[in-house]
Legacy VTK file of the C-alpha trace (Angstrom):
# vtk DataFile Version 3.0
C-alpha trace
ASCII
DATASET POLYDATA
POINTS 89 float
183.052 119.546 -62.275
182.586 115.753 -63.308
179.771 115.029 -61.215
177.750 118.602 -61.564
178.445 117.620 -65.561
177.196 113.878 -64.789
174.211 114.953 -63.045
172.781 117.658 -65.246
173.205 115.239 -68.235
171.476 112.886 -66.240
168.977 114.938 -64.188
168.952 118.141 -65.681
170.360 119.537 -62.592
171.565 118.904 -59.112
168.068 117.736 -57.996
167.165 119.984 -54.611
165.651 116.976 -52.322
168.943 115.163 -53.169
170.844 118.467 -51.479
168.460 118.140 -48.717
169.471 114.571 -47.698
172.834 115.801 -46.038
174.314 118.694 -44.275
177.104 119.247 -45.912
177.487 122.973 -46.407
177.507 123.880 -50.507
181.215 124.869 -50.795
180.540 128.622 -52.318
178.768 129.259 -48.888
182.498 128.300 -47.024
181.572 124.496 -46.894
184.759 121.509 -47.895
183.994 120.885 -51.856
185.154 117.510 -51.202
183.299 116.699 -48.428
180.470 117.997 -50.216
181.131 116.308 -53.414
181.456 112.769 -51.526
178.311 113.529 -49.314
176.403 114.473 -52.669
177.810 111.245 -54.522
176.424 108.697 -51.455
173.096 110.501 -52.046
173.098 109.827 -55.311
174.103 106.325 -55.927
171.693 105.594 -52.778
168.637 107.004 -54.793
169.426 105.858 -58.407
169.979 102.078 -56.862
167.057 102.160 -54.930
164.790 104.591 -57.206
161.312 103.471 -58.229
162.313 103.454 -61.361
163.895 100.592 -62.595
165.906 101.727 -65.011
167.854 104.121 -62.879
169.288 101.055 -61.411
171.281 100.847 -64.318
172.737 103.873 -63.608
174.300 103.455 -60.764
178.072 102.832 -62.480
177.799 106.066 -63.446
177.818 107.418 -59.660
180.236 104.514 -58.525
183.017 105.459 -60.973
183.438 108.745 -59.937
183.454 107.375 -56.172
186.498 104.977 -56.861
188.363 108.248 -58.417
187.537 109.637 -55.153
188.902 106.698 -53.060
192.344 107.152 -55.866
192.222 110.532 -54.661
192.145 111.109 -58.662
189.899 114.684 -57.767
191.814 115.870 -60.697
191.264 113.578 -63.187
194.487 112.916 -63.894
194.969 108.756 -63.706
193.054 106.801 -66.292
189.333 106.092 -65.413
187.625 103.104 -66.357
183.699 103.818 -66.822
181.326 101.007 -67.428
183.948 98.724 -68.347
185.782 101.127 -70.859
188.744 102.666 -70.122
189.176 106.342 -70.542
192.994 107.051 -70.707
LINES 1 90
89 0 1 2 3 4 5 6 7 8 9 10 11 12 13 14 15 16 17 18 19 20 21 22 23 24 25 26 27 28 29 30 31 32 33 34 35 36 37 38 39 40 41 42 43 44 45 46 47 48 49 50 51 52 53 54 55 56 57 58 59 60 61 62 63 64 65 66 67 68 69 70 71 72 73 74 75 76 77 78 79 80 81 82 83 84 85 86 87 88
């Protein structure tokens, strides 16, 4: 729910030519949430880093943090998260 949250705060949505960039079926048509979810993350961090705009670069933490809780297997949310150099207990 962290990253739909992230995005539409961000985006406004889950942008539709980000979807398109992998195959990943959505999970409430049967696909793996977190296969999906990871798949969707990659996408994203790709595209804000390398965006034309600029700014979106700056971004990118936002995208990488929720990766690492990922990779801690912290789907949850239950371990501390440190975002942007502040730590969210």
């Amino acid at each position: 729910m962290l990253v739909i949250y992230d995005s539409t705060i961000q985006s406004g949505s889950i942008l539709s030519f980000l979807r398109k960039r992998f195959s990943t079926v959505v999970p409430v048509h049967g696909g793996d949430e977190k296969e999906w979810i990871s798949n969707y993350l990659n996408v994203r961090t790709e595209w804000l880093a390398n965006n034309t705009n600029p700014l979106l670069h700056g971004t990118v933490y936002r995208t990488k943090c929720l990766q690492i809780q990922i990779q801690n297997n912290n789907w949850d949310i239950i371990q501390p998260i440190k975002a942007n150099g502040v730590l969210i207990p």
